[in-house]
C-alpha positions in Angstrom: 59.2 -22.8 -66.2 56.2 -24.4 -64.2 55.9 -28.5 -64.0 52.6 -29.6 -65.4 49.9 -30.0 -63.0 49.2 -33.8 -62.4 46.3 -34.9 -63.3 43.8 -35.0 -60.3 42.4 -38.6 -59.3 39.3 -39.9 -60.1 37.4 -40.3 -56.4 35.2 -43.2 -57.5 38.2 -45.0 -58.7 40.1 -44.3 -55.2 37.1 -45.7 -53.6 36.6 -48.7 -55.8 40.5 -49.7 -54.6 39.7 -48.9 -51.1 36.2 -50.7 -51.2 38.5 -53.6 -52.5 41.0 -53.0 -49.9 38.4 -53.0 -47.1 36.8 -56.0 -48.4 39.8 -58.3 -48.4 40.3 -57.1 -44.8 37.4 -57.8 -43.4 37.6 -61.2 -45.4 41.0 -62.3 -43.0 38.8 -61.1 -39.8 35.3 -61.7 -39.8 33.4 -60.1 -37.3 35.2 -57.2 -37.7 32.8 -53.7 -37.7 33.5 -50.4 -39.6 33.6 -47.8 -37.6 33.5 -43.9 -39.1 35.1 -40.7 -37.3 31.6 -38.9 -36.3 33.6 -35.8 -37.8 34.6 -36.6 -41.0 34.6 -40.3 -41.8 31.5 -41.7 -41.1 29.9 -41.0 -44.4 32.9 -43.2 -45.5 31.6 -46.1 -42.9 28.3 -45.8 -44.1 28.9 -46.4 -47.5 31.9 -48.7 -47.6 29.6 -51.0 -44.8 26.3 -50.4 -47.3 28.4 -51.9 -50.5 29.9 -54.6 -48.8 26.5 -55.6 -47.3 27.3 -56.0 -44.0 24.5 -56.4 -41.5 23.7 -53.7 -38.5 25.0 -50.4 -38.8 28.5 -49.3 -38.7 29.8 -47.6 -35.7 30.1 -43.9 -35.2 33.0 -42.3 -33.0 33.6 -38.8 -31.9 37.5 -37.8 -31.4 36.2 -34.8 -29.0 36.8 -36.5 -26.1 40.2 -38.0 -27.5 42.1 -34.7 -28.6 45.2 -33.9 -26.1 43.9 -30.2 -26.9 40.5 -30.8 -24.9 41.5 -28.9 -22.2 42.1 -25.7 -24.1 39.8 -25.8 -27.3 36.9 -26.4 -24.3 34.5 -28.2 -26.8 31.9 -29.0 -24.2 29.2 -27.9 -26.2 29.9 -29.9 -29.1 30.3 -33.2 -26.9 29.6 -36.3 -28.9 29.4 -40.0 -27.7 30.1 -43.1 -29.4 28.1 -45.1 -31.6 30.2 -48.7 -31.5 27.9 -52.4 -31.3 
């Protein structure tokens, strides 16, 4: 007999907690930037940074020159710099 499937969460009530999260955060250390993985989390950045009305723009990172793998995955043509005020 199977286990019923749990339920999947709702994404704009996961970000509502973390936009909440973030907020208190940045509310204990002001001056703090938000900074997105170029990769994957600077949508994330941008949005969180947008609600929270924080001035500027929020920083952009690339892991590609990061990865202990660089050597061997050779991702030269996919070099990326950082975005970080």
């Amino acid at each position: 007999m199977s286990s019923p499937t749990p339920p999947v969460p709702d994404a704009e009530t996961l970000y509502a907690a973390l936009l909440e999260g973030v907020r208190a955060l940045l509310s204990a250390a002001p001056g703090t930037a938000l900074v997105g993985i170029w990769s994957g989390g600077a949508w994330l950045a941008a949005r969180l940074h947008a609600d929270l009305g924080l001035p500027g723009e929020p920083g952009v990172l690339s892991s590609a020159l990061h990865r202990d793998d660089f050597g061997e995955r050779g991702d030269a043509d996919r070099l990326v710099g950082a975005d970080v005020e």
